[in-house]
Gaussian input, Z-matrix of N, CA and C with variables (Angstrom, degrees):
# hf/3-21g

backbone

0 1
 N
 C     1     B1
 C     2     B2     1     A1
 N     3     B3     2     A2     1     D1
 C     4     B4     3     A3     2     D2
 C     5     B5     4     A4     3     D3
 N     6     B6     5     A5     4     D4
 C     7     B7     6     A6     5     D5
 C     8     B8     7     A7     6     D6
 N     9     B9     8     A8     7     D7
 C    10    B10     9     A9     8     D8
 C    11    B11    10    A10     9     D9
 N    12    B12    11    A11    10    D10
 C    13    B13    12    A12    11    D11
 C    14    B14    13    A13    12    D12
 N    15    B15    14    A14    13    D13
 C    16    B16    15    A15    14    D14
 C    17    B17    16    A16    15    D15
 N    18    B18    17    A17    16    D16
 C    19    B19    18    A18    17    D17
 C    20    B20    19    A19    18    D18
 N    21    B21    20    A20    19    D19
 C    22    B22    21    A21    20    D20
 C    23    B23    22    A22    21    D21
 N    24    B24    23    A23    22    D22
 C    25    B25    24    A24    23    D23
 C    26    B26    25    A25    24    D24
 N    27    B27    26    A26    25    D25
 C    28    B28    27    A27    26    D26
 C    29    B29    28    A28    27    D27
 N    30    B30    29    A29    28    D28
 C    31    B31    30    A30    29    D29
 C    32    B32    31    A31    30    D30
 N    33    B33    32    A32    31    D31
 C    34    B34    33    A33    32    D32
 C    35    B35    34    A34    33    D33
 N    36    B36    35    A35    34    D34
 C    37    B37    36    A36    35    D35
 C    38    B38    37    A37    36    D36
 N    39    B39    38    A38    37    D37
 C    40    B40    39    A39    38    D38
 C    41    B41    40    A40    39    D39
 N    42    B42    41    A41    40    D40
 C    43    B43    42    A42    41    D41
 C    44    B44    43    A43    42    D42
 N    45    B45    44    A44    43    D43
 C    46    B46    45    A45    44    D44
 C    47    B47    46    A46    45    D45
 N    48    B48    47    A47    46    D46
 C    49    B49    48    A48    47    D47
 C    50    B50    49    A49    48    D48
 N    51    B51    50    A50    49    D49
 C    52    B52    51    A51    50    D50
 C    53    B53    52    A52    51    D51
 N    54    B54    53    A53    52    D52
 C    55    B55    54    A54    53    D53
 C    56    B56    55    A55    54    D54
 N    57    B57    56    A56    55    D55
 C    58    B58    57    A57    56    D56
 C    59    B59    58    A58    57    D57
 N    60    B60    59    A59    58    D58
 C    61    B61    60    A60    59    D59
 C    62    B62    61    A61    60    D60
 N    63    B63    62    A62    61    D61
 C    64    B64    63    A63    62    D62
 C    65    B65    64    A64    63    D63
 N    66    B66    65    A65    64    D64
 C    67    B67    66    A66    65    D65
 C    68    B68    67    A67    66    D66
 N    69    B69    68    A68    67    D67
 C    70    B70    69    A69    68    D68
 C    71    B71    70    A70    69    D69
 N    72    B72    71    A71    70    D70
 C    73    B73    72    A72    71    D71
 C    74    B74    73    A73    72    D72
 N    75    B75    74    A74    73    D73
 C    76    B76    75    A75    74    D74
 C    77    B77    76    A76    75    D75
 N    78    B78    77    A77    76    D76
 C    79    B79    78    A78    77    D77
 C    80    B80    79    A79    78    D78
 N    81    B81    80    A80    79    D79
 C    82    B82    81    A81    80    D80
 C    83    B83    82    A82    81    D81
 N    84    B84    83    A83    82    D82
 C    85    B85    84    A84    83    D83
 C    86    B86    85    A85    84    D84
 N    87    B87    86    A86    85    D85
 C    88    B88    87    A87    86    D86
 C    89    B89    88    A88    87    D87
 N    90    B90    89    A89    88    D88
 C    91    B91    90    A90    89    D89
 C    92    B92    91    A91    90    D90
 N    93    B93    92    A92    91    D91
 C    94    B94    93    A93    92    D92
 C    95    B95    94    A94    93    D93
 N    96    B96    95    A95    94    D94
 C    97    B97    96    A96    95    D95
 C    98    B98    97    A97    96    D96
 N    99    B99    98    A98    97    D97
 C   100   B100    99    A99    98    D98
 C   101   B101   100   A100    99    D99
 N   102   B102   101   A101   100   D100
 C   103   B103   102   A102   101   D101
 C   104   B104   103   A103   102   D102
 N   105   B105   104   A104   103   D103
 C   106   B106   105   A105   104   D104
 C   107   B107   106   A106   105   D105
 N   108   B108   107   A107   106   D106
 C   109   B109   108   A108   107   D107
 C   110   B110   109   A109   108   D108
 N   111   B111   110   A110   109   D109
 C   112   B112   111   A111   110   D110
 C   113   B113   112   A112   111   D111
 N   114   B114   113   A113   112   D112
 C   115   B115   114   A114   113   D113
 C   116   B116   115   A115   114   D114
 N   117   B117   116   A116   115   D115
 C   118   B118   117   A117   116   D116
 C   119   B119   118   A118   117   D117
 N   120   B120   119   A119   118   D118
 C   121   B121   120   A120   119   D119
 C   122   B122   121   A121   120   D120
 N   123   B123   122   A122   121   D121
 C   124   B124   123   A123   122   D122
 C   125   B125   124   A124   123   D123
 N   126   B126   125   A125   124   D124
 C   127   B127   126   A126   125   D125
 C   128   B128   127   A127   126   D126
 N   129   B129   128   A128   127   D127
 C   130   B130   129   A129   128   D128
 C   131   B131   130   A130   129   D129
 N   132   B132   131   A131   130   D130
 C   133   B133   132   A132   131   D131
 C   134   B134   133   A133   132   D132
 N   135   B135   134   A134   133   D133
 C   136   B136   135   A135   134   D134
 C   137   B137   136   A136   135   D135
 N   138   B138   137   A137   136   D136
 C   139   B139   138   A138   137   D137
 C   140   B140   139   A139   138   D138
 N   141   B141   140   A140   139   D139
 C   142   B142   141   A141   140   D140
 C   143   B143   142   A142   141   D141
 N   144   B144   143   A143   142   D142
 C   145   B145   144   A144   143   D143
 C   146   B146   145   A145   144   D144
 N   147   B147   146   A146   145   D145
 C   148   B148   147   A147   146   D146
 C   149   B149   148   A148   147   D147
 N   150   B150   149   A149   148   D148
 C   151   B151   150   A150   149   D149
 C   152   B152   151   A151   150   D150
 N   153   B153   152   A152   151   D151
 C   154   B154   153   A153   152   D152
 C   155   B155   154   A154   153   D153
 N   156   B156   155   A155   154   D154
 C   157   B157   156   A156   155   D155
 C   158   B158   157   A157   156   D156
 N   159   B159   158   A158   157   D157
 C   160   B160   159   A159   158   D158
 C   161   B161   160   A160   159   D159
 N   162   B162   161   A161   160   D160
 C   163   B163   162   A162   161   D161
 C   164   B164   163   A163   162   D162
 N   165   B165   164   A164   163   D163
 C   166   B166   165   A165   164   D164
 C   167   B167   166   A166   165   D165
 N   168   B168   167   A167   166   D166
 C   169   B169   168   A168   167   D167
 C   170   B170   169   A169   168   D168
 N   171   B171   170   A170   169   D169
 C   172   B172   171   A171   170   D170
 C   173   B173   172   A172   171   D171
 N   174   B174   173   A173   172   D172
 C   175   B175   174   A174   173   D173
 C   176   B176   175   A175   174   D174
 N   177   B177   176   A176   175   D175
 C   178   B178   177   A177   176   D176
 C   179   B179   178   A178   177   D177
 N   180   B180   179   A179   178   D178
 C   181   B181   180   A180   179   D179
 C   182   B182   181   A181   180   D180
 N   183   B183   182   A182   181   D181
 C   184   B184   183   A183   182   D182
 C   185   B185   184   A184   183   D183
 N   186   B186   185   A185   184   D184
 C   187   B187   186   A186   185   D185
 C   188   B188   187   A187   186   D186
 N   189   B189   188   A188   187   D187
 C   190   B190   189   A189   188   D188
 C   191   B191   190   A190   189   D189
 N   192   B192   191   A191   190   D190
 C   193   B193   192   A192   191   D191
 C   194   B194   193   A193   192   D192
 N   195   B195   194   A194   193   D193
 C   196   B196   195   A195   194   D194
 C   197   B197   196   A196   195   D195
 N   198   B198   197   A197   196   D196
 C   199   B199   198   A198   197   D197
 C   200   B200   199   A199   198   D198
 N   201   B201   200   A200   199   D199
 C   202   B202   201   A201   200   D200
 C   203   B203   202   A202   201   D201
 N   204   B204   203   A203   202   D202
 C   205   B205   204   A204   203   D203
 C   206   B206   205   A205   204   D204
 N   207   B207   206   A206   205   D205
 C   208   B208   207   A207   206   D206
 C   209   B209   208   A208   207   D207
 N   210   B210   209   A209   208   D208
 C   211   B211   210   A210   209   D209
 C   212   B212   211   A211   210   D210
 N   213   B213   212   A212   211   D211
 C   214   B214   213   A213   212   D212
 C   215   B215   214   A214   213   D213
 N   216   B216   215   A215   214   D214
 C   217   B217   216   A216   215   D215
 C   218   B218   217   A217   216   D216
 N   219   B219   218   A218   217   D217
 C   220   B220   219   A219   218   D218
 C   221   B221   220   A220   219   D219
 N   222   B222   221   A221   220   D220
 C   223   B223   222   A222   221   D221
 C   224   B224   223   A223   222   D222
 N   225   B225   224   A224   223   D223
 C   226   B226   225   A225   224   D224
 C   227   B227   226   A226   225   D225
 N   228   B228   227   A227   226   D226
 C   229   B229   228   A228   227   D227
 C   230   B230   229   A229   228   D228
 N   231   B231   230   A230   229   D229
 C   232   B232   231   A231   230   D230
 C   233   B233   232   A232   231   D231
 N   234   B234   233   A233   232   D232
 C   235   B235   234   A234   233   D233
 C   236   B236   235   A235   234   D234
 N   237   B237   236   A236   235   D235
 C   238   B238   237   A237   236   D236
 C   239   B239   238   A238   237   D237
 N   240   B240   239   A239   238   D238
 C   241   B241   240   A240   239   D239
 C   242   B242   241   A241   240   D240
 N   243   B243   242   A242   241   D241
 C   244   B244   243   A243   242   D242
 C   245   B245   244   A244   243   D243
 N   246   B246   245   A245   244   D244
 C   247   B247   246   A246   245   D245
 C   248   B248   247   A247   246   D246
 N   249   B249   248   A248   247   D247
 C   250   B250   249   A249   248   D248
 C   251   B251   250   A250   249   D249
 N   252   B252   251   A251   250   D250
 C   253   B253   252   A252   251   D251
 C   254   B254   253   A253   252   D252
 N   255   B255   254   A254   253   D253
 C   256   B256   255   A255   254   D254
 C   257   B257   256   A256   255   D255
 N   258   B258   257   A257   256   D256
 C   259   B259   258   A258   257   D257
 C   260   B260   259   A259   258   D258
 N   261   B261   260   A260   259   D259
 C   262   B262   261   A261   260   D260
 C   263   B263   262   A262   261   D261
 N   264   B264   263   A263   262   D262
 C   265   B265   264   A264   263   D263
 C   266   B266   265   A265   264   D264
 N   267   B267   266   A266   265   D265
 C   268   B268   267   A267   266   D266
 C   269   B269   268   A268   267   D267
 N   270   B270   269   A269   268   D268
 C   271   B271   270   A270   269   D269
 C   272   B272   271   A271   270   D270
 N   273   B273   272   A272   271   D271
 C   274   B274   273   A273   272   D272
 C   275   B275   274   A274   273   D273
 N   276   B276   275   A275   274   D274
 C   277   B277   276   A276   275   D275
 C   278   B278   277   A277   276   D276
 N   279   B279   278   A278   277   D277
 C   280   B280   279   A279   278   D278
 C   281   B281   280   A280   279   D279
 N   282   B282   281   A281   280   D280
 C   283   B283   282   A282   281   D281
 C   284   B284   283   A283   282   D282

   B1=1.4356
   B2=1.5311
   B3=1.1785
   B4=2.0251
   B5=1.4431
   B6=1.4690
   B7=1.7623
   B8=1.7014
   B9=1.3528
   B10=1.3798
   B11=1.6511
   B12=0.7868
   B13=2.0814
   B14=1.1628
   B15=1.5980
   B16=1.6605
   B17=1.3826
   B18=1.5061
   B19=1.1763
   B20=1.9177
   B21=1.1111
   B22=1.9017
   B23=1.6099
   B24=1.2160
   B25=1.9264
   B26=1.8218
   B27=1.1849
   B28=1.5559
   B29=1.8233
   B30=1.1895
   B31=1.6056
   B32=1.7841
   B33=1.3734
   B34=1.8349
   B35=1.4803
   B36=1.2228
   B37=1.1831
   B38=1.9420
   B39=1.2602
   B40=1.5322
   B41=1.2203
   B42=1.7212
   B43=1.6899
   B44=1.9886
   B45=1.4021
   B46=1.3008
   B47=1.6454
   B48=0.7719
   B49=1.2921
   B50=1.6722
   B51=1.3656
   B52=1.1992
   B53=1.7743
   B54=2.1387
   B55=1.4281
   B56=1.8833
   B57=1.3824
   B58=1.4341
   B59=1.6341
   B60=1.2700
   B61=1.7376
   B62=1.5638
   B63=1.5484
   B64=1.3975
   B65=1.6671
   B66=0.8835
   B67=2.1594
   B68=1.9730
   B69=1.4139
   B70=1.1532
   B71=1.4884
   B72=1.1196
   B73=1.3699
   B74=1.4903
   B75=1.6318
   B76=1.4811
   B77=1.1974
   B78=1.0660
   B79=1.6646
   B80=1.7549
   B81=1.2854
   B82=0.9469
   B83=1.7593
   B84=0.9081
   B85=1.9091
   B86=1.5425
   B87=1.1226
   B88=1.5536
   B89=1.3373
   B90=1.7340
   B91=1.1614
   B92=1.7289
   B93=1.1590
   B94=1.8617
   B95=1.4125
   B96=1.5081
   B97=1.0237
   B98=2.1934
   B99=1.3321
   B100=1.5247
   B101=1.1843
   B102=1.8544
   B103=1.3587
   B104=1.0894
   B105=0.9072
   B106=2.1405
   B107=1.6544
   B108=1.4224
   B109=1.5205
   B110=1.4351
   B111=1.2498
   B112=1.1663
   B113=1.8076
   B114=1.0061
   B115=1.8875
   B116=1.7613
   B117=2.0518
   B118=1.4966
   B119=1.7991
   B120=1.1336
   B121=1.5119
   B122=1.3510
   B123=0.9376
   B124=1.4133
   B125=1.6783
   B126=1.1368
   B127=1.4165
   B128=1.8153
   B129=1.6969
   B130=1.3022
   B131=1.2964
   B132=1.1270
   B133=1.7065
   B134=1.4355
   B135=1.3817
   B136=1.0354
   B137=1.5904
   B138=1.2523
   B139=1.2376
   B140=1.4749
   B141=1.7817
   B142=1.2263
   B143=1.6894
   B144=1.0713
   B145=1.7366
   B146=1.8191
   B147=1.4487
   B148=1.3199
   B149=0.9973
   B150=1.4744
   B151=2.0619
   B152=1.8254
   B153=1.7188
   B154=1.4919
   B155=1.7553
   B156=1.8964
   B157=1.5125
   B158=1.3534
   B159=1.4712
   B160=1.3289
   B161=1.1428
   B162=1.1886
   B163=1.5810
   B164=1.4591
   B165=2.2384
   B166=1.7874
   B167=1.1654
   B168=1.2427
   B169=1.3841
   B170=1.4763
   B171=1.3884
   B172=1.7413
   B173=1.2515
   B174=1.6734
   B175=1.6462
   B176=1.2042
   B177=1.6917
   B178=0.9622
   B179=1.4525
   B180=1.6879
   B181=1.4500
   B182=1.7852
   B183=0.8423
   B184=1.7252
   B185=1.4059
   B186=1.3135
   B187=1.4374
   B188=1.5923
   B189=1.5225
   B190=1.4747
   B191=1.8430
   B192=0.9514
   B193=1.5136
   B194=1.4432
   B195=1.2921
   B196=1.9225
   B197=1.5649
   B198=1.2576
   B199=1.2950
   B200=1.7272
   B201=1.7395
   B202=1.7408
   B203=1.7934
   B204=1.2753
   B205=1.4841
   B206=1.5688
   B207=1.4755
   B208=1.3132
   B209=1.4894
   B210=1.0972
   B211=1.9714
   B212=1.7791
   B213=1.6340
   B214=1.5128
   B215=1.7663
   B216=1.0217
   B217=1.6236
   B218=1.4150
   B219=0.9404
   B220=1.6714
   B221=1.5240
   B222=1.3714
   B223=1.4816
   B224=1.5324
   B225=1.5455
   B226=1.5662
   B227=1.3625
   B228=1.7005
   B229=1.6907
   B230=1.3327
   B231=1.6008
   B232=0.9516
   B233=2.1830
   B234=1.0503
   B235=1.2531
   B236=1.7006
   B237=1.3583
   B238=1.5417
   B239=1.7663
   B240=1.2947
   B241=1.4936
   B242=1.3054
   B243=0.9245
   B244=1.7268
   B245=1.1921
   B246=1.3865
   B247=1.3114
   B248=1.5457
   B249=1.6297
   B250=1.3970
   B251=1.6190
   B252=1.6565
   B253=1.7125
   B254=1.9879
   B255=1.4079
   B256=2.0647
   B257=1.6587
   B258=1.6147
   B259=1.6951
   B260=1.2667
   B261=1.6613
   B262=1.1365
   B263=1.5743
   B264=1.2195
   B265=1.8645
   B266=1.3246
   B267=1.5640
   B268=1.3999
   B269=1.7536
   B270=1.2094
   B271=1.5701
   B272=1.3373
   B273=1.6596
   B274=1.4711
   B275=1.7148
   B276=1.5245
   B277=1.9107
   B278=1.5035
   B279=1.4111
   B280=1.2311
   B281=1.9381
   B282=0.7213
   B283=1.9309
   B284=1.6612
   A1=108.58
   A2=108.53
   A3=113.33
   A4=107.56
   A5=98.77
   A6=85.24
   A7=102.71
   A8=113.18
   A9=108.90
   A10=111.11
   A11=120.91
   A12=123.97
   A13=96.48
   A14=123.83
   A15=95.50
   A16=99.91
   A17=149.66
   A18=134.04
   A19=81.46
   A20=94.14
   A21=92.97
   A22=103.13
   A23=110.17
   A24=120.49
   A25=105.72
   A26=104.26
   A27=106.98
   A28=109.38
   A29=108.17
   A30=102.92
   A31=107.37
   A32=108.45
   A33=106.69
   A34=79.48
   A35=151.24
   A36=150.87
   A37=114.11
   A38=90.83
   A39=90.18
   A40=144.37
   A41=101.84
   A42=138.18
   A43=84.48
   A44=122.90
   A45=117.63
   A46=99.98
   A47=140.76
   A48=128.61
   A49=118.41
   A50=99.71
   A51=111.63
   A52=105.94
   A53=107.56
   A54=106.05
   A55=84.43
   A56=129.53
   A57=118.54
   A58=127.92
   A59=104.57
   A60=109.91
   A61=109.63
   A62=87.95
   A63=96.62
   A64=124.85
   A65=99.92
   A66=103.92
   A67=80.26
   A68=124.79
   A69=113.43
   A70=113.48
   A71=141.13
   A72=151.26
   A73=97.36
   A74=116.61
   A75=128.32
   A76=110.11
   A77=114.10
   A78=105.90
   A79=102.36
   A80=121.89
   A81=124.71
   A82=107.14
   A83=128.09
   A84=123.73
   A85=125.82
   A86=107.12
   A87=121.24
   A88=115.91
   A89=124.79
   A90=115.63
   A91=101.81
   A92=114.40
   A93=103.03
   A94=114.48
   A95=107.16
   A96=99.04
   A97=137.21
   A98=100.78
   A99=135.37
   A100=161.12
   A101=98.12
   A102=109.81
   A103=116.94
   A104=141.87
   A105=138.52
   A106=109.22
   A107=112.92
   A108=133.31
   A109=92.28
   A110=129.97
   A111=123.75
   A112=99.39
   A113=120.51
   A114=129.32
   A115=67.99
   A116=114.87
   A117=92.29
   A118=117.78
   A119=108.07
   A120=108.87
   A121=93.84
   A122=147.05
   A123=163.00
   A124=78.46
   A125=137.41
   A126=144.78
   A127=103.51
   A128=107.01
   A129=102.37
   A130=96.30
   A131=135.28
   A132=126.13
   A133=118.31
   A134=126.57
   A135=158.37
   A136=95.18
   A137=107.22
   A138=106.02
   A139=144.19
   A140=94.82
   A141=117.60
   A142=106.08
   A143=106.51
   A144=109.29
   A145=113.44
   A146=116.88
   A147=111.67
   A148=98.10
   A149=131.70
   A150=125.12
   A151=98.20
   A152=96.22
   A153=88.74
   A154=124.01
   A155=101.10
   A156=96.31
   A157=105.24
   A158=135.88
   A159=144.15
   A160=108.03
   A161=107.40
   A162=117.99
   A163=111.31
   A164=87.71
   A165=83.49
   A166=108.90
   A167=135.99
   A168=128.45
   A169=124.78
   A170=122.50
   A171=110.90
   A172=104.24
   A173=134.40
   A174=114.59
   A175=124.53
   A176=133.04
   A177=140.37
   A178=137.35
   A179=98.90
   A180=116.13
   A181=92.33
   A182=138.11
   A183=161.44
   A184=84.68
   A185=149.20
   A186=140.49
   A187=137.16
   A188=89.46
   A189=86.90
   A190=87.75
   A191=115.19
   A192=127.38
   A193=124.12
   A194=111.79
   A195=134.59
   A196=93.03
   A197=107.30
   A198=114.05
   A199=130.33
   A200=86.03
   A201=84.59
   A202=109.76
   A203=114.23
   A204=124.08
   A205=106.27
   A206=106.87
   A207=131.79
   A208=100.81
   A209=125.86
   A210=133.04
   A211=87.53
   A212=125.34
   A213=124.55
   A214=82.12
   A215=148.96
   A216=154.99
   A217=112.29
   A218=133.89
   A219=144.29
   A220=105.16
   A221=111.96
   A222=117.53
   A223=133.10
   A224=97.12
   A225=96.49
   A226=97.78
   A227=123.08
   A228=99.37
   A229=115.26
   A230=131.59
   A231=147.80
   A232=98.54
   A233=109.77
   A234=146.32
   A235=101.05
   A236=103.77
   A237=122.63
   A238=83.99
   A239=119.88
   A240=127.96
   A241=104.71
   A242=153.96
   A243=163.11
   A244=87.38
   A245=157.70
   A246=116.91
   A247=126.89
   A248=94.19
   A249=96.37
   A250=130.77
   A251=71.16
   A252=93.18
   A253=118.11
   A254=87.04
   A255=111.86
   A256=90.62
   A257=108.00
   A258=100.06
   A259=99.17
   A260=128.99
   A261=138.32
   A262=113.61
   A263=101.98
   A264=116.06
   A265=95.32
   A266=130.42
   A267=118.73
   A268=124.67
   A269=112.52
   A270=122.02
   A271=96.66
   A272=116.27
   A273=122.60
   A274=89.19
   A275=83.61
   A276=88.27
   A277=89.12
   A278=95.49
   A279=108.27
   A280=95.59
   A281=88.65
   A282=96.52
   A283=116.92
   D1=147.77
   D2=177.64
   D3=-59.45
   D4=144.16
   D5=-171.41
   D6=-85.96
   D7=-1.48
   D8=173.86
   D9=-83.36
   D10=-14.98
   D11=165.52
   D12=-80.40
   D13=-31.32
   D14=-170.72
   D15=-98.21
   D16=28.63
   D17=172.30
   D18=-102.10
   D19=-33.59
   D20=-159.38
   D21=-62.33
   D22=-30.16
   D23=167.09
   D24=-63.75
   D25=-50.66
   D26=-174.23
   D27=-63.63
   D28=-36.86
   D29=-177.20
   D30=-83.19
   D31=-26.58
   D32=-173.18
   D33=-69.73
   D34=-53.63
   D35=-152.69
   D36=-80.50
   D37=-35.91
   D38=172.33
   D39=-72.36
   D40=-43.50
   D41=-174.85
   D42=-55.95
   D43=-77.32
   D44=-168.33
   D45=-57.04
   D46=-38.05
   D47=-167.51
   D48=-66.52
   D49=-21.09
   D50=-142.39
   D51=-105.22
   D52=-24.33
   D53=-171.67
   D54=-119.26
   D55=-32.06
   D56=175.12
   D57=-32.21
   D58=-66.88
   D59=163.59
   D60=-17.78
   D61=-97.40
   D62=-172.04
   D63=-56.61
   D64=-19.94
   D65=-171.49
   D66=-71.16
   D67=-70.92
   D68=-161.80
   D69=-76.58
   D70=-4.82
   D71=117.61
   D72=3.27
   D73=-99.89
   D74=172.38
   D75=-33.84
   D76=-43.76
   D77=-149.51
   D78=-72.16
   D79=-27.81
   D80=-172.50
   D81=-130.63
   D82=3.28
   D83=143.24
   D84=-81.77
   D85=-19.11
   D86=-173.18
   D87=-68.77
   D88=167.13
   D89=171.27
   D90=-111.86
   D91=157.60
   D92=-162.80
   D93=-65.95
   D94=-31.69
   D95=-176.63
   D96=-78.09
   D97=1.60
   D98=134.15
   D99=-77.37
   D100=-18.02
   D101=-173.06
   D102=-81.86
   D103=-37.44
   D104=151.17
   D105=-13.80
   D106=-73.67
   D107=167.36
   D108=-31.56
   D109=-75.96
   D110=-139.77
   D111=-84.71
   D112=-12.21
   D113=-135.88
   D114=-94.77
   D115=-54.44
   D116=-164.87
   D117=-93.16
   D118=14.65
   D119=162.52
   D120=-80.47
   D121=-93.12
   D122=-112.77
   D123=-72.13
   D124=-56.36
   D125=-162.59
   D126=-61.47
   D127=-40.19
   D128=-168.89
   D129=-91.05
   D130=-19.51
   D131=175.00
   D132=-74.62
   D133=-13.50
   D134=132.44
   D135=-27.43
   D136=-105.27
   D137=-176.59
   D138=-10.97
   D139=-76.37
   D140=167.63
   D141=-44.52
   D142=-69.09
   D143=-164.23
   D144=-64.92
   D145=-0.06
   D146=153.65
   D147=-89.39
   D148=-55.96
   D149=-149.69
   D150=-51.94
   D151=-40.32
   D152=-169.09
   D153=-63.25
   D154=-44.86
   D155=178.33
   D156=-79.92
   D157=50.90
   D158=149.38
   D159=-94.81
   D160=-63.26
   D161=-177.43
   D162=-31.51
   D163=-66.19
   D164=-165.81
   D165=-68.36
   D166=-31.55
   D167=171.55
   D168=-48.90
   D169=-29.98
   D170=164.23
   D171=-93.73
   D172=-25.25
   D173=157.81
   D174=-52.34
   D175=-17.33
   D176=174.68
   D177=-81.19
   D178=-30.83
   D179=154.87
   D180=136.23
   D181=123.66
   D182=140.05
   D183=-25.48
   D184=-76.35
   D185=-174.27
   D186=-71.22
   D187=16.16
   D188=-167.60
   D189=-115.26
   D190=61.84
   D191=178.92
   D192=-23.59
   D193=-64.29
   D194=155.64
   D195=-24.32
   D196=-102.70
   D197=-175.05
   D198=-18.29
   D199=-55.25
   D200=-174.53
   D201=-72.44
   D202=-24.02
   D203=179.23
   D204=-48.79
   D205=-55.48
   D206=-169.59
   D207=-62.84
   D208=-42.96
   D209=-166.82
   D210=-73.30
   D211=-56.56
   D212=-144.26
   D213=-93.42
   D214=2.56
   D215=141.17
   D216=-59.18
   D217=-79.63
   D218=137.72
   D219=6.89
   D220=-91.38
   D221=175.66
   D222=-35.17
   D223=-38.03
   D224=-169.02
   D225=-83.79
   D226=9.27
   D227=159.37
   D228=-102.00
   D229=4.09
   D230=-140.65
   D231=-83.37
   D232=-37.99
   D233=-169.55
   D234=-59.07
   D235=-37.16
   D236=-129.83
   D237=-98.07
   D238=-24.54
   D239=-174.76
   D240=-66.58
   D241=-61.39
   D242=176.26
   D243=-75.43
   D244=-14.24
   D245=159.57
   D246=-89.81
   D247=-10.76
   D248=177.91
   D249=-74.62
   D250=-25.25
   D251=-175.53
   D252=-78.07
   D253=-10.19
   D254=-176.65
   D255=-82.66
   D256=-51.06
   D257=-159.28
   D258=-67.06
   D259=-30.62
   D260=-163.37
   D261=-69.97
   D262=-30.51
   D263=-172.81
   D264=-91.73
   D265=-41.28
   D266=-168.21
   D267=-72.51
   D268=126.43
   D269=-164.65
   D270=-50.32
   D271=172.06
   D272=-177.86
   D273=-113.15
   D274=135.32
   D275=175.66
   D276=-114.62
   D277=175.67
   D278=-160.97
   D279=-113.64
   D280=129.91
   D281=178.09
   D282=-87.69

């Protein structure tokens, strides 16, 4: 297969994988009156931490597969730091 269809499979597959967790993470650990604050960190760390294991992943080489798997593995916990630290700050309500 072209290795340009298979990056284009790896990102339709990644992008959701990669901001879902954590966005609904917040959306539903949070207390309301924070969750905005937290809804667009969590969104921009998101960001950042895909654009970046893109980067290193084509500075690294498009063919070196192992590797780049291993970098966009890495990343998708990257996200997970500010959210842990949101569920951690947000009070416990009582249901």
């Amino acid at each position: 297969m072209d290795n340009a269809i298979v990056w284009i499979i790896i990102i339709g597959f990644y992008a959701p994988l990669h901001y879902m967790p954590p966005v609904l993470l917040v959306l539903f650990k949070t207390s309301e009156e924070n969750r905005k604050a937290e809804l667009k960190g969590a969104l921009i760390d998101c960001t950042l931490s895909m654009v970046l294991a893109f980067v290193l992943v084509y500075l690294v080489g498009l063919d070196n597969m192992l590797l780049a798997m291993m970098i966009l593995l890495v990343a998708l916990f990257l996200p997970y730091i500010r959210v842990i630290k949101a569920v951690v700050r947000a009070p416990e309500t009582a249901d």
